[in-house]
N, CA, C and O atoms as a Tinker XYZ file with bonds, in Angstrom:
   472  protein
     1  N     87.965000  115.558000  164.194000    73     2
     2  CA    87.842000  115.542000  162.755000    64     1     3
     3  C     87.651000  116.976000  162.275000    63     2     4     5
     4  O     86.641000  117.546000  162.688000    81     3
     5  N     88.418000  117.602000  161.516000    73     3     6
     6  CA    88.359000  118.932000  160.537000    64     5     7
     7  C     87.099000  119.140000  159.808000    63     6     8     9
     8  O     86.328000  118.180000  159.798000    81     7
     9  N     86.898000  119.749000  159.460000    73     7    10
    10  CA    86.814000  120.390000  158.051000    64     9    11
    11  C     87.084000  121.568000  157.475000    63    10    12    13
    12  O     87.641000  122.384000  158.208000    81    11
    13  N     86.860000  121.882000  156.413000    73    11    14
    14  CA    86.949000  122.687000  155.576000    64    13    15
    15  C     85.503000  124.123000  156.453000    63    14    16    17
    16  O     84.290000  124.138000  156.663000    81    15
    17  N     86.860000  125.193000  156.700000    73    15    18
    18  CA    86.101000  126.345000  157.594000    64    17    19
    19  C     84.686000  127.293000  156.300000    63    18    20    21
    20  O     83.690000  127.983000  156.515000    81    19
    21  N     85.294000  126.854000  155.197000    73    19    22
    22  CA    84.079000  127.412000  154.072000    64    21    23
    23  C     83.000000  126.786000  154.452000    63    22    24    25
    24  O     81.969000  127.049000  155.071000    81    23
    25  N     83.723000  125.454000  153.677000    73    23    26
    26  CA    82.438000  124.562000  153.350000    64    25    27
    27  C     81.207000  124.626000  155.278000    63    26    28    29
    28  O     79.986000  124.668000  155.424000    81    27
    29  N     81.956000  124.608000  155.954000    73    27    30
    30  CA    80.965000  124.377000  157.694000    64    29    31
    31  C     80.338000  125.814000  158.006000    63    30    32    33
    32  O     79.599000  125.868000  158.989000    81    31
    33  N     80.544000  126.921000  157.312000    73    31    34
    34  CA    80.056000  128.070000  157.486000    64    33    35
    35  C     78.683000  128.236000  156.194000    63    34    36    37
    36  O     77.575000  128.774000  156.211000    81    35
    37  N     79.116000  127.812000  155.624000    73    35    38
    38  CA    78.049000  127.370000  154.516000    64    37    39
    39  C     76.820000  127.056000  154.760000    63    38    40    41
    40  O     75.755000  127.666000  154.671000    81    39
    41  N     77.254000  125.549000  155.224000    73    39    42
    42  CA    76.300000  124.311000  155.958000    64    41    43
    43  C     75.991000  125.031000  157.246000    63    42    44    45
    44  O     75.107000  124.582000  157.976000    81    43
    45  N     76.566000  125.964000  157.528000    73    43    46
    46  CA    75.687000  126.908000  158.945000    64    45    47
    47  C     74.541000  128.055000  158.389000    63    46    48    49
    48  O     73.379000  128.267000  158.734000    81    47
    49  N     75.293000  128.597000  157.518000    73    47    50
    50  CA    74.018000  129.541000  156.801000    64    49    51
    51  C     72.967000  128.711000  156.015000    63    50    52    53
    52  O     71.752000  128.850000  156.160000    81    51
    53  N     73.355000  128.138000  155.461000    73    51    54
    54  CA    72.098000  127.378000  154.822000    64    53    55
    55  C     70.864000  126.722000  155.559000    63    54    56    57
    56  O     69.726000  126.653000  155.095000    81    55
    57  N     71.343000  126.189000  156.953000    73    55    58
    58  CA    70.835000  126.007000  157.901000    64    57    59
    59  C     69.790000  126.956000  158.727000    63    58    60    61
    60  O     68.716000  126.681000  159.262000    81    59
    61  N     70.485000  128.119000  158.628000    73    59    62
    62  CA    69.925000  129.254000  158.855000    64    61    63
    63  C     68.830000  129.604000  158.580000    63    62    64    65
    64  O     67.896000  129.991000  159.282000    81    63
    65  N     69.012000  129.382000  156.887000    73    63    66
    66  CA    68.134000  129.926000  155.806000    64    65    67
    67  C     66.554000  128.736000  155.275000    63    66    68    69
    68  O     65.334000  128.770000  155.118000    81    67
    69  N     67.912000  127.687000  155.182000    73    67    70
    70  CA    66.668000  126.353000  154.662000    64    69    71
    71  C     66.419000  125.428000  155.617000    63    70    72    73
    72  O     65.897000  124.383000  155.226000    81    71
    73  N     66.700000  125.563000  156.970000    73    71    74
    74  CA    66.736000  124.375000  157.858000    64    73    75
    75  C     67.788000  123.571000  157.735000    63    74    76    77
    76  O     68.028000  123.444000  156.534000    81    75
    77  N     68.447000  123.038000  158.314000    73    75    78
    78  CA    70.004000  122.527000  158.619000    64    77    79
    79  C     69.851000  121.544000  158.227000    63    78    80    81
    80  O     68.729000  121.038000  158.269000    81    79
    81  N     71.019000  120.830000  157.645000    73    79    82
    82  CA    71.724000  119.864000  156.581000    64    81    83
    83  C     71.418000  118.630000  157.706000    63    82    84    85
    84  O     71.158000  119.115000  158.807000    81    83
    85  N     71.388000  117.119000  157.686000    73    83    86
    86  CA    71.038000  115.952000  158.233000    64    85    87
    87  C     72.120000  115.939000  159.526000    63    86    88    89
    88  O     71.837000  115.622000  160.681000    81    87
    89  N     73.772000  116.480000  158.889000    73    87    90
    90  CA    74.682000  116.523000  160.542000    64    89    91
    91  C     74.626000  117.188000  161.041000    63    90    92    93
    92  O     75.063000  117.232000  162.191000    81    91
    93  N     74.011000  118.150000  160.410000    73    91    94
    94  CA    74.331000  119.260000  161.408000    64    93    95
    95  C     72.549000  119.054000  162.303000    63    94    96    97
    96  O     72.552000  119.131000  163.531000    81    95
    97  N     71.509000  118.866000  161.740000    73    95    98
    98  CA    70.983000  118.820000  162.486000    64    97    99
    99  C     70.969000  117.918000  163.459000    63    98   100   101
   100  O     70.186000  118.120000  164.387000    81    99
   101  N     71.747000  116.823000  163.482000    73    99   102
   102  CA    71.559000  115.608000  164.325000    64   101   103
   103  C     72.952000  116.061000  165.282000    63   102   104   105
   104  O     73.180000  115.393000  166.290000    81   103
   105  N     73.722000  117.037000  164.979000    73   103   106
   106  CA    74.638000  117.504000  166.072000    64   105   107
   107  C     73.504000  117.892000  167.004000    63   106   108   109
   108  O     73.153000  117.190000  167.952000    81   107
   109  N     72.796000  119.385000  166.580000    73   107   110
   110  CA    72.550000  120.360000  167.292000    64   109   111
   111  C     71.181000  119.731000  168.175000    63   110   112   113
   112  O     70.866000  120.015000  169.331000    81   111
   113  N     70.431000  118.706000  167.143000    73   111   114
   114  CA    69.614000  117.930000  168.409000    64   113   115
   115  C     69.680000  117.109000  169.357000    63   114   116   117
   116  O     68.968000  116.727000  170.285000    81   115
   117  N     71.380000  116.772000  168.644000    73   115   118
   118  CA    71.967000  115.933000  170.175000    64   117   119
   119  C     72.105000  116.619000  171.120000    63   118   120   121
   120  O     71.987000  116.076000  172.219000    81   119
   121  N     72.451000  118.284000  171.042000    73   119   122
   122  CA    73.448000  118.536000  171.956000    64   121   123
   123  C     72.600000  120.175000  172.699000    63   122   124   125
   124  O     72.912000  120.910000  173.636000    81   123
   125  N     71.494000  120.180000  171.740000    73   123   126
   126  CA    70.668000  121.123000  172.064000    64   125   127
   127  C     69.339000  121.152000  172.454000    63   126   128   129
   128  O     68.964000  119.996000  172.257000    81   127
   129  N     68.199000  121.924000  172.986000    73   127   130
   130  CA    66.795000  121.601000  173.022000    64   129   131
   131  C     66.108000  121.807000  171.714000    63   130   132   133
   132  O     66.754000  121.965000  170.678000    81   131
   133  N     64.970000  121.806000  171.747000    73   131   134
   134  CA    64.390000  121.913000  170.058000    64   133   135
   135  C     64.242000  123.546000  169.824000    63   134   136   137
   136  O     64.390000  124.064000  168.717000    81   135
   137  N     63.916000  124.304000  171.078000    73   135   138
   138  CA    63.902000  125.650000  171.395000    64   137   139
   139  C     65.137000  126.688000  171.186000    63   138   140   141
   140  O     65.181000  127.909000  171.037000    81   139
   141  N     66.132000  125.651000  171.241000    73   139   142
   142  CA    67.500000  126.294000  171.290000    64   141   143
   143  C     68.034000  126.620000  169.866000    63   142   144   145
   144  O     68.503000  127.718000  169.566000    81   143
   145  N     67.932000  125.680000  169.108000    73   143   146
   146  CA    68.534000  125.439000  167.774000    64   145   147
   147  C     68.719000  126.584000  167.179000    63   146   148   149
   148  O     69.817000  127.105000  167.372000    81   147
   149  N     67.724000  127.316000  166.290000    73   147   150
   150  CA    68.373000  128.408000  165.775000    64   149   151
   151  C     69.418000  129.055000  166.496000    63   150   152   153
   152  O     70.433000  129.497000  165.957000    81   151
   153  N     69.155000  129.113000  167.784000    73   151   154
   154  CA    70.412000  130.081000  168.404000    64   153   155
   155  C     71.547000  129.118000  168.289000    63   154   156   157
   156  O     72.529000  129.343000  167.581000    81   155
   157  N     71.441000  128.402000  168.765000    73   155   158
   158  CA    72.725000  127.244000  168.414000    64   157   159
   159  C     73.457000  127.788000  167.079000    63   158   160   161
   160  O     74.574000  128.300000  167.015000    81   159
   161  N     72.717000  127.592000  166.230000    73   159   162
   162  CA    73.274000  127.544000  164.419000    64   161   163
   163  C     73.684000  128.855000  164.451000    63   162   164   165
   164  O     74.843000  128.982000  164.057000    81   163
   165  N     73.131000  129.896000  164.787000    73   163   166
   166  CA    73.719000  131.225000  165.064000    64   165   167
   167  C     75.310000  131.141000  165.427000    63   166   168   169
   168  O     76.195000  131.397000  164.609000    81   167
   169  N     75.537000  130.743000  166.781000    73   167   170
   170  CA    76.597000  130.806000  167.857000    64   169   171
   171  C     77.822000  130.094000  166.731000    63   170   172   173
   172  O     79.002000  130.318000  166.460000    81   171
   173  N     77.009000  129.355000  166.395000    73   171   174
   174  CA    78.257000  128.260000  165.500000    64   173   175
   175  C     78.696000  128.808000  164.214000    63   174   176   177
   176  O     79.850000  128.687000  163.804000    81   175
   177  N     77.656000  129.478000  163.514000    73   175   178
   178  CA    78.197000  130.149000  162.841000    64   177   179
   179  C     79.154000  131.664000  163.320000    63   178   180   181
   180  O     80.310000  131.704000  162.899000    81   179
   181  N     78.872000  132.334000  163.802000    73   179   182
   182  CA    79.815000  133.236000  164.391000    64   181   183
   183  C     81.017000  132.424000  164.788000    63   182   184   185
   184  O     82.050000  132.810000  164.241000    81   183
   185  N     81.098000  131.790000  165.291000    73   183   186
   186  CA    82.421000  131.242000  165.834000    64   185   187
   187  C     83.312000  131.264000  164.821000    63   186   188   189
   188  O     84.386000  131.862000  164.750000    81   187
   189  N     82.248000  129.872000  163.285000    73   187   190
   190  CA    83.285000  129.706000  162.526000    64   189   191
   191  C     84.092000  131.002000  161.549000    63   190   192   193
   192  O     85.295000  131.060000  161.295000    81   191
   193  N     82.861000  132.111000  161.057000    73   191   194
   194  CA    83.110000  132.924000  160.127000    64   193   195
   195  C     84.207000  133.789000  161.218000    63   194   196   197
   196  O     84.879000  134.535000  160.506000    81   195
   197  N     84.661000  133.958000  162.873000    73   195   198
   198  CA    85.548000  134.279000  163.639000    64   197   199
   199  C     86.721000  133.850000  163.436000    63   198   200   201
   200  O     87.735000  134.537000  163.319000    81   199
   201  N     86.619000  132.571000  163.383000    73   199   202
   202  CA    87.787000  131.634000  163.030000    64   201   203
   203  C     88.662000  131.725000  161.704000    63   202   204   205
   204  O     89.888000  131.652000  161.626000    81   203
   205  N     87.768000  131.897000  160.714000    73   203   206
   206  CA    88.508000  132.322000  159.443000    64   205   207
   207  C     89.381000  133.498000  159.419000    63   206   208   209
   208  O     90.498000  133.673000  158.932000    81   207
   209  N     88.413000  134.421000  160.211000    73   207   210
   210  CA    89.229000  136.052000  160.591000    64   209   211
   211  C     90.834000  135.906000  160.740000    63   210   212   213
   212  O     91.800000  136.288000  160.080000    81   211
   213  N     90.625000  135.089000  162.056000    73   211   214
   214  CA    92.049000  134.792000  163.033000    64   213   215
   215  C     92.504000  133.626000  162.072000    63   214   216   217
   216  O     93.712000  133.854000  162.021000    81   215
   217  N     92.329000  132.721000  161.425000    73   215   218
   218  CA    92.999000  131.752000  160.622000    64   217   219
   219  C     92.721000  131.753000  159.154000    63   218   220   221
   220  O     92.276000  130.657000  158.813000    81   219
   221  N     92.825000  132.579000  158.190000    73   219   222
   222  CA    92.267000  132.092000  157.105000    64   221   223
   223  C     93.385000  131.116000  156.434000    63   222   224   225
   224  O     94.607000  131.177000  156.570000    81   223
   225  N     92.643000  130.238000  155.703000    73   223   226
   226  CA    92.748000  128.915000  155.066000    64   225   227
   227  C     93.078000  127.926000  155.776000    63   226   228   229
   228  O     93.754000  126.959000  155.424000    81   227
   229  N     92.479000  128.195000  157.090000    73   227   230
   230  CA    93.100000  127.043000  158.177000    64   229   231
   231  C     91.700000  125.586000  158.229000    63   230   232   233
   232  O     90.549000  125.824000  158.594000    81   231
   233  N     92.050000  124.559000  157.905000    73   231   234
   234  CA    90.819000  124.263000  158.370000    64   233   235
   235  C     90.316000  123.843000  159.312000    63   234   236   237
   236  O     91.161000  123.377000  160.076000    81   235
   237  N     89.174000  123.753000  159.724000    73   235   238
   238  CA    88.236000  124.139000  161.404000    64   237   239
   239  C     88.118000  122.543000  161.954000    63   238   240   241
   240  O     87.818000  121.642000  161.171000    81   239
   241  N     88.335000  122.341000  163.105000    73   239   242
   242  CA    87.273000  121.483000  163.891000    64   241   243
   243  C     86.593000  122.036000  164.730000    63   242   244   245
   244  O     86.751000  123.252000  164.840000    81   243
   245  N     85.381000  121.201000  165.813000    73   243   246
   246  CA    84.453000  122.051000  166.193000    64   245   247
   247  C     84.868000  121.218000  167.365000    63   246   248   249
   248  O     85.377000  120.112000  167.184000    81   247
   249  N     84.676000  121.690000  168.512000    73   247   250
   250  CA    84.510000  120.955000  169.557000    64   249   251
   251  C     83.497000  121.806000  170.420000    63   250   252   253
   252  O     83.364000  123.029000  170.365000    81   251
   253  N     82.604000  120.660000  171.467000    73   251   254
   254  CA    81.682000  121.319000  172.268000    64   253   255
   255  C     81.588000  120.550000  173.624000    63   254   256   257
   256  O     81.521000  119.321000  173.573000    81   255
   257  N     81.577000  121.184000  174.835000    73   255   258
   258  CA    81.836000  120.646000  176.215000    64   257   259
   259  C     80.868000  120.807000  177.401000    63   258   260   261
   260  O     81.209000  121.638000  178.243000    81   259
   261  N     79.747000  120.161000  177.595000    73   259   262
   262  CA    79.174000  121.156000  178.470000    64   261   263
   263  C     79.517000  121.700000  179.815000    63   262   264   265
   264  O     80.444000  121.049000  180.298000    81   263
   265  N     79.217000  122.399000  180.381000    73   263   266
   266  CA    79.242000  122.879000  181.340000    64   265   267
   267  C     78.867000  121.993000  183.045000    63   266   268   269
   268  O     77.967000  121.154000  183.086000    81   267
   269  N     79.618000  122.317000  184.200000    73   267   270
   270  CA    79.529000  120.603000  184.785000    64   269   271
   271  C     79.200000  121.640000  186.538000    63   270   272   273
   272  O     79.295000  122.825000  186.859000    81   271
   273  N     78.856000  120.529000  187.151000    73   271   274
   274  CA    79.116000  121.449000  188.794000    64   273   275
   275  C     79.187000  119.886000  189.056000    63   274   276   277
   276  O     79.076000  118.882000  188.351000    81   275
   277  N     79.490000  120.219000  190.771000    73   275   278
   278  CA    79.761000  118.824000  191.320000    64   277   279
   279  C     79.443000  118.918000  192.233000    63   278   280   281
   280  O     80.151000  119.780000  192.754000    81   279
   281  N     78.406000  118.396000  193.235000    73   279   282
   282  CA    77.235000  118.417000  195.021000    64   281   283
   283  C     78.648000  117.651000  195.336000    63   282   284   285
   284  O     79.037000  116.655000  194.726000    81   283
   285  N     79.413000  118.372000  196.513000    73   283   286
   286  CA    80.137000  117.506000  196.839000    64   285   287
   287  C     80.225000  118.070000  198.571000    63   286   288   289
   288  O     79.785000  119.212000  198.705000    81   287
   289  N     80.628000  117.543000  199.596000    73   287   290
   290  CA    80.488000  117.870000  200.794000    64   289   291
   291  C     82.008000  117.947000  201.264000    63   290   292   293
   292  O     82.829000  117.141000  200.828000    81   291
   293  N     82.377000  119.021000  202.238000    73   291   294
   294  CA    83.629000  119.442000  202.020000    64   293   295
   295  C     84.584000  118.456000  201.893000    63   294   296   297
   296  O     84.318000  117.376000  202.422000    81   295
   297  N     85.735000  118.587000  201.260000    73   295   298
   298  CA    86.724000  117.110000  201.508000    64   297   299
   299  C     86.688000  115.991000  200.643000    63   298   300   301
   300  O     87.459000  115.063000  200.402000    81   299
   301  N     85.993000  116.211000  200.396000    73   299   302
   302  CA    85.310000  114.412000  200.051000    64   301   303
   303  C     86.178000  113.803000  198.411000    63   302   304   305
   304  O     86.630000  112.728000  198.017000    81   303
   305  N     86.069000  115.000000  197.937000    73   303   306
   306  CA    86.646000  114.483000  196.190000    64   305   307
   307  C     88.279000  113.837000  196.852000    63   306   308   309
   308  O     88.558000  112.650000  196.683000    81   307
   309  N     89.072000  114.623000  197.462000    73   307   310
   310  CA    90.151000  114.744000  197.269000    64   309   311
   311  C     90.695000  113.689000  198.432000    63   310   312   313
   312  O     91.892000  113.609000  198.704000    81   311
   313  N     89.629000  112.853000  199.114000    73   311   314
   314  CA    89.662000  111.947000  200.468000    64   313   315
   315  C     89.596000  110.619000  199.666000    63   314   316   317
   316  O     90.174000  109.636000  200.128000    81   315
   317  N     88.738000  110.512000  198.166000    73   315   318
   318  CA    88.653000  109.439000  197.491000    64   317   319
   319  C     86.770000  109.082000  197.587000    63   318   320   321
   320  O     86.265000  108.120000  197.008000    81   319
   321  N     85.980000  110.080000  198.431000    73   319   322
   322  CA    84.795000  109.707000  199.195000    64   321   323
   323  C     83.633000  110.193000  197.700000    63   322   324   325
   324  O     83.732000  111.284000  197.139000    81   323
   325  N     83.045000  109.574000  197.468000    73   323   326
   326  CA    81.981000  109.758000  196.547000    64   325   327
   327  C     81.672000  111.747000  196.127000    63   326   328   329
   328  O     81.625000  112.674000  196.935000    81   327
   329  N     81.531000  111.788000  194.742000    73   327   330
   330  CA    81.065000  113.386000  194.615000    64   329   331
   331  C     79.669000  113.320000  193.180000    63   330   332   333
   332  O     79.754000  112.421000  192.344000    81   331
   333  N     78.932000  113.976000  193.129000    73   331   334
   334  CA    78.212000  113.931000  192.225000    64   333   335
   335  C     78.187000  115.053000  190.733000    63   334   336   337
   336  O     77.406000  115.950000  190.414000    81   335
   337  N     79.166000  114.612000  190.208000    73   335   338
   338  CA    79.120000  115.945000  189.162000    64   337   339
   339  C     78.026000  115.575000  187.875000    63   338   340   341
   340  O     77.842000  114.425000  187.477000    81   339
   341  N     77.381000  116.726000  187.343000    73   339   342
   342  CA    76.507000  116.756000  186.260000    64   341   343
   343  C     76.928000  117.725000  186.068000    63   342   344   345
   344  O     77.583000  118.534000  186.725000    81   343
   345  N     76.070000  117.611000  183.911000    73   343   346
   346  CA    76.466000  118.633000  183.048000    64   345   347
   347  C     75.466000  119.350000  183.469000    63   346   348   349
   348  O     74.454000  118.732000  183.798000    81   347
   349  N     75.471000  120.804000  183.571000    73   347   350
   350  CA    74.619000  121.801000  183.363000    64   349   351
   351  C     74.152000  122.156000  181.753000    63   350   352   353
   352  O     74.452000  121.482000  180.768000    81   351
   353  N     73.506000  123.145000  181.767000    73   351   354
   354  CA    72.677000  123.529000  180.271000    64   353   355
   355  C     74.150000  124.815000  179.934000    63   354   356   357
   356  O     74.289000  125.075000  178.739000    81   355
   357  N     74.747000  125.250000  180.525000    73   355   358
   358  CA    75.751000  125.822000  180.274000    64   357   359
   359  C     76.659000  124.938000  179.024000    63   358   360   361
   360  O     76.750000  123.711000  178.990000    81   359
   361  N     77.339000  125.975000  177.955000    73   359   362
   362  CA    78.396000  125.234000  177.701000    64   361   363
   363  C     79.534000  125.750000  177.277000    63   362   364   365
   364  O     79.686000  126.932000  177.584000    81   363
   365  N     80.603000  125.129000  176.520000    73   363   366
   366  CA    81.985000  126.077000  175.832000    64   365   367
   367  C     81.971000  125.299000  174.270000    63   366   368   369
   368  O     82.214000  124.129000  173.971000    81   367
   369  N     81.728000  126.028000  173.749000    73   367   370
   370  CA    82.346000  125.418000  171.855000    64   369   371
   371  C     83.615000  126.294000  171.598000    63   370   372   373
   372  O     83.948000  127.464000  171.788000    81   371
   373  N     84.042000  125.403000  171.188000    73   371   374
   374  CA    85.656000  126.014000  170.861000    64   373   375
   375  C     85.840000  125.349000  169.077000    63   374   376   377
   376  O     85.706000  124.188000  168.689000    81   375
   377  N     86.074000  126.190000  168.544000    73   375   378
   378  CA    86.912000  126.178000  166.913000    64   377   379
   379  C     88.370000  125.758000  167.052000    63   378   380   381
   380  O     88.766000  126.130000  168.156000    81   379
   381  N     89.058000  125.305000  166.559000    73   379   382
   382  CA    90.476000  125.063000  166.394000    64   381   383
   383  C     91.345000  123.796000  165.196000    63   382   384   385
   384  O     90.976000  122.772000  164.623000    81   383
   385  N     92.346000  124.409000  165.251000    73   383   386
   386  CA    92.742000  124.113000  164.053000    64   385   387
   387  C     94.413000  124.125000  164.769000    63   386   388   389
   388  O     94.957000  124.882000  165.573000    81   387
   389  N     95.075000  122.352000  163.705000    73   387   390
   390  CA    96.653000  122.504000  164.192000    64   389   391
   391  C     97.490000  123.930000  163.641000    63   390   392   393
   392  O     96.996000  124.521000  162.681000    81   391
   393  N     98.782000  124.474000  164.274000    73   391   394
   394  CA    99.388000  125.125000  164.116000    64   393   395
   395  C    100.570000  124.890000  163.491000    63   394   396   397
   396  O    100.843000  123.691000  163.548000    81   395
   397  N    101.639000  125.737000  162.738000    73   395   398
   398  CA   103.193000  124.970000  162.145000    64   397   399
   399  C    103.982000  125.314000  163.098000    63   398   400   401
   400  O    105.183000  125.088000  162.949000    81   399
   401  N    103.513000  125.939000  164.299000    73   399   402
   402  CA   104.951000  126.285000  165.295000    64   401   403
   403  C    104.146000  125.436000  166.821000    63   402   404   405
   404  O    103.056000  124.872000  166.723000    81   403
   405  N    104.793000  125.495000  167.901000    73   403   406
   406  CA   103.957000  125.515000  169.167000    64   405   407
   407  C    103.295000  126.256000  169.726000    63   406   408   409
   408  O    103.317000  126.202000  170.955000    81   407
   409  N    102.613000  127.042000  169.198000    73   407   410
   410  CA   102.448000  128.321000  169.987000    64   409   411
   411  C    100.748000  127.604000  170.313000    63   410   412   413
   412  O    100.255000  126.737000  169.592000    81   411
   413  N    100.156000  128.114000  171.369000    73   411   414
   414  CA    98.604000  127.739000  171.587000    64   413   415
   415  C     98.424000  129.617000  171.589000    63   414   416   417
   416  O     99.045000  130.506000  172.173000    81   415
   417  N     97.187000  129.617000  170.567000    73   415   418
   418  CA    96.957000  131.296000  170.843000    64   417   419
   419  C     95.209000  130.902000  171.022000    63   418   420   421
   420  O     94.763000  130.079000  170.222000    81   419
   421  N     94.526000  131.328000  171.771000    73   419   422
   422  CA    93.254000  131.384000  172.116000    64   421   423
   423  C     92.877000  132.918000  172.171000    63   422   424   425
   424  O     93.512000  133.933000  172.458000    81   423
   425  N     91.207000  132.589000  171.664000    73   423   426
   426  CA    90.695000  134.019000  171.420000    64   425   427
   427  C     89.097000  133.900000  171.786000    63   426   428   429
   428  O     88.485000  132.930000  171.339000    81   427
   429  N     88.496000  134.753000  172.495000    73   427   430
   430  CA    87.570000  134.483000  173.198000    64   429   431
   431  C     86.181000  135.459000  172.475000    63   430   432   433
   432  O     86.505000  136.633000  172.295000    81   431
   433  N     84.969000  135.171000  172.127000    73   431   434
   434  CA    84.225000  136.011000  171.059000    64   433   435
   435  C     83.781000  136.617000  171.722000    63   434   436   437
   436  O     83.257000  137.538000  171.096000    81   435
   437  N     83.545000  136.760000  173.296000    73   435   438
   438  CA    82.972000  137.461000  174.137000    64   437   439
   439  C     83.201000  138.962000  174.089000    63   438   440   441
   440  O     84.390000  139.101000  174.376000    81   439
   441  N     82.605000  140.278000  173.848000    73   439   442
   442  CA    83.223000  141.734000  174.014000    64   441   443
   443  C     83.447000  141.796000  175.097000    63   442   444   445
   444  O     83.980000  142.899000  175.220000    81   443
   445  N     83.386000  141.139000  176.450000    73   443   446
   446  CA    83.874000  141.372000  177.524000    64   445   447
   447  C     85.040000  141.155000  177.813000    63   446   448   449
   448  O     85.715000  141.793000  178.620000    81   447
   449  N     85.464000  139.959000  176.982000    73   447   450
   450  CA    87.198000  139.816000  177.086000    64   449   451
   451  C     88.223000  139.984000  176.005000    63   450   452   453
   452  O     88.650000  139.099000  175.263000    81   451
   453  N     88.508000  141.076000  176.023000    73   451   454
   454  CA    89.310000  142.024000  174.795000    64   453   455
   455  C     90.808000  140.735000  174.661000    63   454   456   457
   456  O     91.224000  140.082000  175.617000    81   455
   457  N     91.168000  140.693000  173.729000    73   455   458
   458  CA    92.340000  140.356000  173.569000    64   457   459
   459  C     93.788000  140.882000  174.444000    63   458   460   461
   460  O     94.043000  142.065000  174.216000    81   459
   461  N     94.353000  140.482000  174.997000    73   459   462
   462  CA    95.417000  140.949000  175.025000    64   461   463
   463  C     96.555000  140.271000  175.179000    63   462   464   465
   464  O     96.677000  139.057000  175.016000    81   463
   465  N     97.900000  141.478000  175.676000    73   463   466
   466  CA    99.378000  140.950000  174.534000    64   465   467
   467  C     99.766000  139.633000  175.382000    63   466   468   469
   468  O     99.264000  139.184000  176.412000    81   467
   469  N    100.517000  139.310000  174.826000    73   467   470
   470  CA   100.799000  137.907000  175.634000    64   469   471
   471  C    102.095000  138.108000  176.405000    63   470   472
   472  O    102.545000  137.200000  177.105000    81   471
């Protein structure tokens, strides 16, 4: 589900400022600790006011994935034999929005991973 990349950058600063709007807080306490949150609302906002950069008037969805490992003993996934994967506290949020051509262009907010040409 979209929205509108204003209006969710908004509802991120305001959050910021006055304590976060009823979805957004019931995202970030689903998906966060109680300790975490401001930084959460931070991260999310950077992303989106990023997103406008690279897309303006595009509008945003949010997606968020956590992070996973799997105790598995050599062989075993790919034998059919039992593996144990869990989410870690790690995660990936990704912004995105459809395109008018095919192209998939991804952009990473990290300064460690510079853009480059394709």
């Amino acid at each position: 589900m979209g929205t509108d990349a204003g209006e969710l950058l908004n509802m991120l600063r305001a959050a910021a400022e006055a304590g976060p709007s009823a979805a957004l807080r019931r995202f970030l306490g689903d998906n966060y600790p109680p300790a975490e949150l401001g930084q959460a609302a931070d991260r999310y906002s950077r992303l989106v006011e990023r997103f406008r950069i690279l897309r303006p008037g595009a509008s945003v969805a949010l997606a968020r994935a956590p992070g996973r490992i799997n105790l598995i003993g050599e062989h075993t996934d790919y034998n059919g034999l039992p593996v144990f994967p869990f989410a870690i506290h790690r995660d990936l949020a990704a912004a995105f929005a459809p395109r008018p051509d095919p192209v998939i262009a991804l952009h990473n907010l990290d300064p460690a991973y510079p853009p480059r040409p394709a």
